[in-house]
C-alpha positions in Angstrom: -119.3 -151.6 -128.5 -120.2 -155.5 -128.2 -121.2 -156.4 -124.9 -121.2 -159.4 -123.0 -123.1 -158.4 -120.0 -127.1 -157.8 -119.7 -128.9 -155.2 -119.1 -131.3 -155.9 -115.7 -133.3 -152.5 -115.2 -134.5 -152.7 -118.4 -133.6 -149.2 -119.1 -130.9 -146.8 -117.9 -131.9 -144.4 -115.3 -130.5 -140.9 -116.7 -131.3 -137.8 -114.9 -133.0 -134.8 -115.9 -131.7 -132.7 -118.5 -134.0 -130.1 -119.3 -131.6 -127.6 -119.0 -134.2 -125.3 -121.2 -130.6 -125.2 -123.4 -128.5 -128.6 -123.7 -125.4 -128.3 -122.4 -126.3 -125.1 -119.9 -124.4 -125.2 -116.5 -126.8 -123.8 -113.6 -124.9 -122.3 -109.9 -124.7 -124.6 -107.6 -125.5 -124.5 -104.3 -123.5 -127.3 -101.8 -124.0 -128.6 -97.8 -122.5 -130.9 -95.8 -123.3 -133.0 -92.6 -121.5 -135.7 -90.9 -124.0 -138.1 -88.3 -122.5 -140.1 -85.4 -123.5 -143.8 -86.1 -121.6 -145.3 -84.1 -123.7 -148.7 -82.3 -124.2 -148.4 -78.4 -122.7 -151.1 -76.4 -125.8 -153.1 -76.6 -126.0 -153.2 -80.2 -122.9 -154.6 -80.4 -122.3 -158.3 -82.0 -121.1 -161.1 -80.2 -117.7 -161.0 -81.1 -117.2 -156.9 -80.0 -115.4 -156.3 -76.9 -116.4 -152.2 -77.0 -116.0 -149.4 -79.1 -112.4 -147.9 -79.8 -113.5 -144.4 -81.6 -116.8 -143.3 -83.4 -117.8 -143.8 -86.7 -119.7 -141.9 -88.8 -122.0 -141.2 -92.0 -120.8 -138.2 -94.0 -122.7 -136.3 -96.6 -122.2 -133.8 -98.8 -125.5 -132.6 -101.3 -124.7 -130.3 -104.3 -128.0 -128.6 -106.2 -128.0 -127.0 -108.9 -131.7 -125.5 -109.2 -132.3 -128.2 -111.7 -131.6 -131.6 -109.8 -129.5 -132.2 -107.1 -126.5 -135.1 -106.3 -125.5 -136.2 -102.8 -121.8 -137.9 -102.0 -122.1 -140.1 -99.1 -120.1 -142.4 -97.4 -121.1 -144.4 -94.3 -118.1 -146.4 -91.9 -118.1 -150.1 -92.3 -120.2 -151.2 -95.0 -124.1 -150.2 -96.2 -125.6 -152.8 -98.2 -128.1 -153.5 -100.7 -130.9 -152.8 -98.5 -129.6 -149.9 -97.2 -128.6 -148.8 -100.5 -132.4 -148.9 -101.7 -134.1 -148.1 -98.8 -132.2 -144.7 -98.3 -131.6 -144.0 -101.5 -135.8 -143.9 -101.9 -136.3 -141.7 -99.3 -133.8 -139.1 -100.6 -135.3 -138.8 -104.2 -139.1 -139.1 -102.3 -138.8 -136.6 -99.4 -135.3 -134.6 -100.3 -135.7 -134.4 -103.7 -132.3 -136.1 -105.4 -133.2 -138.4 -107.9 -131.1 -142.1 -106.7 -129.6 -142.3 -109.5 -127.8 -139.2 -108.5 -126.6 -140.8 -105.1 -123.3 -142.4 -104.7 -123.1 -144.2 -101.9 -120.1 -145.8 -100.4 -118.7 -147.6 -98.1 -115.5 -146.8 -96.1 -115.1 -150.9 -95.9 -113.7 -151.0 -92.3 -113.1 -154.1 -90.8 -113.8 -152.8 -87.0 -117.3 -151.6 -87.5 -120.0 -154.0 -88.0 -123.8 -154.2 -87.8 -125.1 -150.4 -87.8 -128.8 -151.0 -86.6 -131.2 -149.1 -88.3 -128.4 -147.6 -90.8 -130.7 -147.1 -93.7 -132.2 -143.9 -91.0 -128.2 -142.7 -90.5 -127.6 -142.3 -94.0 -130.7 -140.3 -94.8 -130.5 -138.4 -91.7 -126.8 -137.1 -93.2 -128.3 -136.5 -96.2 -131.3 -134.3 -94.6 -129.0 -132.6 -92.5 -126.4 -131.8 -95.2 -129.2 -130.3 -97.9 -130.8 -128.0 -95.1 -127.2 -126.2 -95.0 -127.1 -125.5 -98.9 -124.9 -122.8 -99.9 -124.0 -121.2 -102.9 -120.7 -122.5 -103.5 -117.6 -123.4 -105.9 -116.3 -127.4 -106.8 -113.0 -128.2 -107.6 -110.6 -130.7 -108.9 -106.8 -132.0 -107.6 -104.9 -134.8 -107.1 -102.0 -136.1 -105.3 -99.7 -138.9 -104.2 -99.4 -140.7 -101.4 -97.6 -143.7 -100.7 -99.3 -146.0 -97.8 -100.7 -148.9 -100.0 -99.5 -151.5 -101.6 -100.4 -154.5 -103.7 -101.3 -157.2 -101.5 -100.8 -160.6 -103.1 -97.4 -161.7 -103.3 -95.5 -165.1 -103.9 -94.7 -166.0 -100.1 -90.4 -166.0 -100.1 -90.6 -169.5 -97.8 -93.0 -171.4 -99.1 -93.0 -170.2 -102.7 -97.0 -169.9 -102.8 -98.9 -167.0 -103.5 -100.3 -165.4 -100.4 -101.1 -162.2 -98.7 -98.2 -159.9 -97.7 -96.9 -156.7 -99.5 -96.3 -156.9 -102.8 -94.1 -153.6 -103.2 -93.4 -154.4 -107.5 -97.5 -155.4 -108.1 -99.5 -152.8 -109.3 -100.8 -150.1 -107.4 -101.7 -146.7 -107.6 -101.0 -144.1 -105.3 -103.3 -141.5 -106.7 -105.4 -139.3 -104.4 -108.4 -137.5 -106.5 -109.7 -134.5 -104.3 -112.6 -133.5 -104.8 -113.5 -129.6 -102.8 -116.2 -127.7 -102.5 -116.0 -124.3 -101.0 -118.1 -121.1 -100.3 -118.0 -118.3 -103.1 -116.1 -116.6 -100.4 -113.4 -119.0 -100.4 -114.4 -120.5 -96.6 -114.3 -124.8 -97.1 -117.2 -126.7 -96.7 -116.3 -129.7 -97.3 -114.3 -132.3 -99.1 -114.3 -135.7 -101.1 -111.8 -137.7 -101.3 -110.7 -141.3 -102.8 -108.3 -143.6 -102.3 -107.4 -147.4 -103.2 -106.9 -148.8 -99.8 -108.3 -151.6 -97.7 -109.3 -150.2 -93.9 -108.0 -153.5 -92.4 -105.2 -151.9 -89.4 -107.7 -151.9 -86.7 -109.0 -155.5 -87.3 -107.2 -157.1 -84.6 -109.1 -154.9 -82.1 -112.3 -156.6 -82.3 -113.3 -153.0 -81.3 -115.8 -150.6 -83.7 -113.8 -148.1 -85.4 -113.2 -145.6 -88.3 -109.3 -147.4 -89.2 -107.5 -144.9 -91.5 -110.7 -143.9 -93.5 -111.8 -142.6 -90.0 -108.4 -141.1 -89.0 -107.8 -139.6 -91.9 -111.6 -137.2 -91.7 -110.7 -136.6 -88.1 -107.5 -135.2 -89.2 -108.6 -132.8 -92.1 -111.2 -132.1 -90.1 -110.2 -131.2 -86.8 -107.3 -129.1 -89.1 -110.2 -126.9 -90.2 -111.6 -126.9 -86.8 -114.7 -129.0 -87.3 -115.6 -126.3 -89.6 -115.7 -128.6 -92.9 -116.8 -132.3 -93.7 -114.5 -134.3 -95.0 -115.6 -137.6 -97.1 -113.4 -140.5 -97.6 -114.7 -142.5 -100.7 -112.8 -146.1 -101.1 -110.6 -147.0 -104.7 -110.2 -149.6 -106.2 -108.7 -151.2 -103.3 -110.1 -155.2 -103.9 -106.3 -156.1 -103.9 -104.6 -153.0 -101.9 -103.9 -153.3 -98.1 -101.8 -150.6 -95.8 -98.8 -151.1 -96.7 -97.1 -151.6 -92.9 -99.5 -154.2 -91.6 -96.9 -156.5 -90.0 -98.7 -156.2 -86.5 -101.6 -157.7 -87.8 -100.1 -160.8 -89.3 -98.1 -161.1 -85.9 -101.5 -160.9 -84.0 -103.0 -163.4 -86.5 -100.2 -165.8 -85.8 -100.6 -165.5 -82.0 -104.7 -166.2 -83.1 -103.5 -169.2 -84.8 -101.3 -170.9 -82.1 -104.1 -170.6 -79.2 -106.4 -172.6 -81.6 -103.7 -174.8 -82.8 -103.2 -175.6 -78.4 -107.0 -176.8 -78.9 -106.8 -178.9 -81.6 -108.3 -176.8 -84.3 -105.9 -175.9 -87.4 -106.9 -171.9 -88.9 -103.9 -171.8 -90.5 -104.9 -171.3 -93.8 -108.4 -169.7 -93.6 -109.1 -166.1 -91.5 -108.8 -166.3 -87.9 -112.3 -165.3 -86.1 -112.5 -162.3 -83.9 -113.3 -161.9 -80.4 -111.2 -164.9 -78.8 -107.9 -166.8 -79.7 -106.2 -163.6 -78.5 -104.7 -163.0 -74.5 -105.2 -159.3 -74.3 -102.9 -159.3 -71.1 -100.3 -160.8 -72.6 -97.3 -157.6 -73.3 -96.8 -159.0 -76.9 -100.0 -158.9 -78.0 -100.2 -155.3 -75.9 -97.1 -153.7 -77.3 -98.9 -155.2 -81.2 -102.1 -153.7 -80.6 -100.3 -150.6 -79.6 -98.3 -150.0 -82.7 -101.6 -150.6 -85.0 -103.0 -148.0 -82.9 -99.9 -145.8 -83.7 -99.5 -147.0 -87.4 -103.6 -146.3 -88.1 -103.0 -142.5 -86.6 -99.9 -142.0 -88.4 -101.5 -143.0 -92.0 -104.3 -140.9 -91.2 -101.9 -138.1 -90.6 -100.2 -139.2 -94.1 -103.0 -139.2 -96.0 -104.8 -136.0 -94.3 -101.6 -133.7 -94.8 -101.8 -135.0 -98.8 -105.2 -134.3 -99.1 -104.7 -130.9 -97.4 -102.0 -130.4 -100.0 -103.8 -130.8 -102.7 -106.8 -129.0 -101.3 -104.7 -125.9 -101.1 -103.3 -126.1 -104.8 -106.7 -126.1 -106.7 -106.6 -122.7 -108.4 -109.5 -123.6 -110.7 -113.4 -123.3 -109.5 -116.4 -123.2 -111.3 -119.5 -122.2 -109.2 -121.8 -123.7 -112.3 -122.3 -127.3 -113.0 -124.5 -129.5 -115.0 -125.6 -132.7 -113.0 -126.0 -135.9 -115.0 -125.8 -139.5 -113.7 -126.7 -143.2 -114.9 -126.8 -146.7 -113.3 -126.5 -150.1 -114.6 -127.0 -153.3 -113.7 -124.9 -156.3 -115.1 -124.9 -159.6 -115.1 -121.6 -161.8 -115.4 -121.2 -165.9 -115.3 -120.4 -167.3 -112.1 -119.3 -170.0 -110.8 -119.0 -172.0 -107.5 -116.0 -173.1 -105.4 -116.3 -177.0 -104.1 -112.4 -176.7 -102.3 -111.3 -174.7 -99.1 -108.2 -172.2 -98.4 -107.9 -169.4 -98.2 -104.2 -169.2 -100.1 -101.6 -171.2 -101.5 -103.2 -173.6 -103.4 -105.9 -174.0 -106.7 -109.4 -173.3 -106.5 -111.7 -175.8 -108.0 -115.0 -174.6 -109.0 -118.4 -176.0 -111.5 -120.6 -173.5 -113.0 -122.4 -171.6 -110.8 -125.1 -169.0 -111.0 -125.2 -166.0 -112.8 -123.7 -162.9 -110.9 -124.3 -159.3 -111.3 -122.6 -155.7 -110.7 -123.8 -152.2 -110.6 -121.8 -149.9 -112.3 -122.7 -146.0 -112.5 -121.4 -142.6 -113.5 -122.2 -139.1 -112.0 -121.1 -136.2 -113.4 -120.5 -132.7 -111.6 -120.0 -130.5 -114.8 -116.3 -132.2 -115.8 -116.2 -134.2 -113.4 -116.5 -138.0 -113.7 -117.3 -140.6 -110.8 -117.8 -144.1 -112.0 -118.9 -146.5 -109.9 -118.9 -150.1 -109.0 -120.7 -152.1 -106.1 -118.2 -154.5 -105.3 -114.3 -154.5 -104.4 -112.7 -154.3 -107.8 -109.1 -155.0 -108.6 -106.8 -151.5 -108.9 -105.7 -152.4 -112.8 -109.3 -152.3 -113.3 -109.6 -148.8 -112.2 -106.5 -147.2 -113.6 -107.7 -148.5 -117.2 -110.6 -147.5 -116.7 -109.7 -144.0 -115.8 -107.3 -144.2 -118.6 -109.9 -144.4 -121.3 -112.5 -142.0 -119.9 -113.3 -139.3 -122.3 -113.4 -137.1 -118.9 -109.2 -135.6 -117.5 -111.3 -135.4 -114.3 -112.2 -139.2 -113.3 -112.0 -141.4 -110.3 -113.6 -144.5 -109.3 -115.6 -144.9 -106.3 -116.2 -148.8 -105.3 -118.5 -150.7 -102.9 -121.0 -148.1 -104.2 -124.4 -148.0 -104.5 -124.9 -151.6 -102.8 -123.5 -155.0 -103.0 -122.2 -156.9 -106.1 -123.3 -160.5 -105.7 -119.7 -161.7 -107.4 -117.2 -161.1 -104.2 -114.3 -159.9 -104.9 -113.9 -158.8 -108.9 -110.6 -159.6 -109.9 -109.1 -157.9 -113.4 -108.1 -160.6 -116.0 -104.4 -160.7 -115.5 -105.2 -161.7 -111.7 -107.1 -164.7 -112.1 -103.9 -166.6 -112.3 -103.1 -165.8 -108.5 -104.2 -168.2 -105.9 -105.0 -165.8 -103.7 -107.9 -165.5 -101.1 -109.4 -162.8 -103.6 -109.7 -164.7 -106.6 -110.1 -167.8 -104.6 -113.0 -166.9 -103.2 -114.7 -164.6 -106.5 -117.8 -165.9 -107.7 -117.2 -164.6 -111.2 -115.5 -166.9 -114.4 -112.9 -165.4 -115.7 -112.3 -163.2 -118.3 -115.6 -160.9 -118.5 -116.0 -158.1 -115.7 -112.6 -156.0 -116.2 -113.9 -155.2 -119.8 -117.3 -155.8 -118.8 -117.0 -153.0 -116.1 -114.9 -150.7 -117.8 -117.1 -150.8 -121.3 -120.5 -150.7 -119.1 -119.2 -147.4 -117.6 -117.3 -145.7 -120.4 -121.5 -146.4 -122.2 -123.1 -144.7 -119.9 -120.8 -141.4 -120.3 -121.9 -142.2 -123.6 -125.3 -141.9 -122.6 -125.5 -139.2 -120.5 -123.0 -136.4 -122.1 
């Protein structure tokens, strides 16, 4: 397959197989923890005004008496540091090899700075091995409908900007991921979905948005009994699809700056002032995102539920493979402003790189990508896997140096995505999509 990317590591990083017979599947045995990482009020940044709900780091380990994989997702965002930093410590002092970590982000917009989050995540990960279990995975998937494709061609001014796009592509797939006790009791379950955790933004306040609603919801419906892991699509270009109160609040942002002489109309309206939190329109706004971030949580809880409840097929023995990549794309360098509506000018820039991975639970295929890819990307991707039993997992394993990664088709769109993407055009949807499908390759 020709490639157009380069190889950093030097080798890929494929975990053990000495199986004593290739192709063997060993019992597993699975845990799973959740850790409260939410910041105290003195850890807060400068634009906080408190803490709306917890947030959390969730974990869930699976052994095999071979190796050993662990699925973890932390609220907000980990990054590279975090990424390597934990990740060490896991394969030094747990045992799982980090190239059998995936690691991911539930991108919400309320969190921000988690001091000393690299501790968090291994803490989850410590706690969740110490309750291994022998146990059973299976596979579903479902539907639900609460994203959308967020770039659309604004009906006034005829430009592309952000708004819901309800004929762009999207896909509404949920891929469920359970893990249960060989008595049938749940322990815990993974779940992925293409959707940006933005309702809670106008806030300024730390919280979970949907990715944390949803958890609370499975979980409290199991009471507290099982861990449930929210793992983030494709969702560079996928937003809620009701979101109207937060482009209300944005305007309201807009107009108070506007009164003092400073125009962020077309770039992202800063948190923590330009908002009158005593005034009953911006009340009754922030009111309905509250009620709109419960209610998607309850939408996308009661689907995952479903879908937990339908898988009829288990195995309770799994091989464990996994391999990592890292790429390297051209870039390139933006000399305009804007955040929509008009062209981007760029010059060369410098090179920019992705990680991309896969993991594989017996039949089951995770690929992954460090940075906030583009849904098309994803849905070919899963389309050509050799594996029925695929998903993507994104923001994983830490941080892409390219922004947002746009598929090919997209480029076109002068939107703040592909405005602000460090990568030229035309290399990382194939780049990703071949890079991952190779390491299957590799590793089967």
């Amino acid at each position: 397959m020709k490639k157009i990317l380069i190889l950093i590591f030097g080798i890929i990083f494929c975990s053990s197989m000495s199986f004593g017979q290739k192709g063997q599947s060993s019992p597993i045995k699975v845990g799973a923890a959740k850790v409260n990482i939410t910041p105290s009020k003195d850890e807060l940044g400068p634009n906080s005004l408190g803490i709306h709900d917890s947030v959390y780091c969730r974990a869930i380990v699976i052994d095999n008496g071979v190796t050993s994989a662990a699925l973890i997702t932390v609220a907000g965002n980990q990054n590279e540091r975090a990424w390597i930093t934990s990740t060490e410590r896991m394969e030094k002092e747990l045992g799982v090899p980090a190239k059998n970590v995936v690691l991911s982000s539930t991108h919400s917009h309320s969190v921000g700075r988690i001091p000393g989050l690299e501790d968090k995540i291994f803490a989850a990960a410590k706690e969740a091995k110490a309750k291994l279990q022998p146990a059973r995975i299976g596979w579903g998937k479902g539907v639900s409908y609460i994203n959308v494709k967020r770039d659309i061609i604004d009906p006034k001014t005829r430009k592309w900007w952000e708004g819901p796009n309800y004929d762009g592509a999207s896909d509404k797939t949920v891929y469920v991921i359970t893990f249960e006790a060989l008595d049938g009791t749940p322990i815990a379950v993974y779940y992925n979905y293409a959707m940006h955790a933005v309702i809670m933004g106008q806030y300024d306040m730390v919280s979970g948005d949907v990715p944390g609603a949803t958890s609370r919801y499975i979980e409290d419906s199991y009471d507290n009994k099982i861990v449930a892991v929210w793992s983030e699509g494709a969702a560079g270009d996928q937003n809620p699809i009701f979101f109207q109160q937060t482009f209300d609040l944005r305007d309201i942002r807009i107009k108070d700056y506007a009164k003092r002489g400073e125009d962020i109309s077309n770039s992202m309206p800063p948190g923590g002032v330009g908002l009158d939190r005593s005034n009953p329109t911006v009340q009754r706004l922030m009111k309905e995102q509250e009620m709109v971030n419960n209610a998607m949580g309850v939408m996308l809880g009661e689907e995952v539920k479903h879908v937990m409840r339908g898988v009829d097929r288990t195995a309770d023995k799994a091989e464990i493979k996994a391999a990592q990549e890292v790429l390297t794309f051209p870039g390139r360098r933006r000399t305009n402003q804007g955040r929509g509506g008009i062209e981007g000018t760029y010059v060369d820039g410098d090179s920019v790189t992705i990680r991309v991975g896969v993991l594989l639970l017996g039949d089951i295929a995770l690929g992954t990508v460090n940075g906030e890819v583009y849904n098309p990307i994803a849905t070919q991707f899963i389309k050509e896997s050799p594996y029925a039993r695929t998903m993507m997992v994104t923001i994983a394993n830490g941080s892409a140096t390219t922004g947002y990664i746009p598929d090919d088709a997209s480029f076109g769109q002068n939107v703040f995505e592909v405005l602000s993407s460090r990568l030229k055009p035309g290399y990382a949807e194939r780049g990703i999509i071949d890079g991952i499908l190779d390491l299957m390759d590799k590793v089967k």
